[in-house]
C-alpha positions as CSV (number, residue, x, y, z in Angstrom):
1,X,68.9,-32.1,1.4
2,X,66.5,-29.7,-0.5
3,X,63.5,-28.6,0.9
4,X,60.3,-28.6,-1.6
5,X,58.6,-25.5,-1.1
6,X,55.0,-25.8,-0.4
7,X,53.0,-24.3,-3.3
8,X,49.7,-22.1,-1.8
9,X,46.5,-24.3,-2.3
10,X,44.3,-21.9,-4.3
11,X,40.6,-21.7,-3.4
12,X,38.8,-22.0,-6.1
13,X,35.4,-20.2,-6.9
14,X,32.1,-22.0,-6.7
15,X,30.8,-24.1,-9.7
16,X,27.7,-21.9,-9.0
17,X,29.1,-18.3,-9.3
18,X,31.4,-19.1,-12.2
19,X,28.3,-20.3,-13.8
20,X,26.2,-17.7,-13.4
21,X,29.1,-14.7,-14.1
22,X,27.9,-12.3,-11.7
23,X,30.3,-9.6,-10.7
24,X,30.2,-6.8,-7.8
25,X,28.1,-4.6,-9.8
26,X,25.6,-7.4,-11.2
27,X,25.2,-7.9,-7.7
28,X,24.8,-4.9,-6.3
29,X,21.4,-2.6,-6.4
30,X,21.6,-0.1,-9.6
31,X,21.3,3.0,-7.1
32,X,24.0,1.5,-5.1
33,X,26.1,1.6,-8.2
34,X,25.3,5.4,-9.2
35,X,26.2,6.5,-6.1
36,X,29.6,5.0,-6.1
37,X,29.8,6.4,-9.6
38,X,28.7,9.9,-8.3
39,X,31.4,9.8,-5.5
40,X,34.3,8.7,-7.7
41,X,33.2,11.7,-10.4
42,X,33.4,13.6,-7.5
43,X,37.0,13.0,-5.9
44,X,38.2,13.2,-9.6
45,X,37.0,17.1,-10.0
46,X,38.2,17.4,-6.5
47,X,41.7,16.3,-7.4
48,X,41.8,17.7,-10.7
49,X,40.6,21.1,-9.4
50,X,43.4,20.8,-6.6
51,X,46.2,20.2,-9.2
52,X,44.6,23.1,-11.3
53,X,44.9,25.6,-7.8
54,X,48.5,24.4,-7.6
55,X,49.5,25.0,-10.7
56,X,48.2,28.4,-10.9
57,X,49.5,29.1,-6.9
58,X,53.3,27.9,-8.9
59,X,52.7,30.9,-11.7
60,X,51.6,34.0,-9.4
61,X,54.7,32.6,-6.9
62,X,57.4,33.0,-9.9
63,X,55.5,36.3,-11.7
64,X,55.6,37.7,-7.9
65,X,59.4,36.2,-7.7
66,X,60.3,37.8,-11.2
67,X,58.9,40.8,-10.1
68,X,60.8,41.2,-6.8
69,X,64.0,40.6,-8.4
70,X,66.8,43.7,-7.9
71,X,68.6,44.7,-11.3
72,X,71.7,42.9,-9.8
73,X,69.3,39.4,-10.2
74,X,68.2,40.5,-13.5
75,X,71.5,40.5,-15.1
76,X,72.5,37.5,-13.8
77,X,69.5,36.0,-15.1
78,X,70.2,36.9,-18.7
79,X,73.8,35.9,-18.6
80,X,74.9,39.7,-18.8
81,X,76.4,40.1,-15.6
82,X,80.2,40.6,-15.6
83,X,80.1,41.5,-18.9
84,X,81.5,44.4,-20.6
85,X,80.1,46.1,-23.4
């Protein structure tokens, strides 16, 4: 025997808000809305300024990396080590 699946009973809206197409922000107060505008500007520069401090952290680690290298590192580096000339 095969079971029939059940199929999920969806709830459907009211006639009354399909009709009137309100959404979250028609329904919420207009300062309501700026500040959540404000606060999602905000965590974006956050981020983006993070990312930015990373990146920049990444570059002064490899210059300071580079720059601590002995001579022996260097050559092998350039592919000249083992090399005669």
């Amino acid at each position: 025997m095969v079971k029939k699946k059940k199929q999920a009973v969806r709830k459907q809206p009211e006639k009354s808000q399909l009709e009137s197409g309100t959404t979250l922000s028609d329904q919420l107060q207009g300062d309501v809305l700026e500040k959540l505008k404000l606060a999602k500007k905000q965590l974006l520069d956050a981020e983006r300024e993070k990312e930015e401090e990373r990146l920049a952290k990444a570059e002064f680690d490899r210059k300071q990396k580079e720059k601590n290298k002995s001579f022996a590192e260097l050559l092998d580096d350039y592919g000249m080590s083992g090399k005669k000339y």
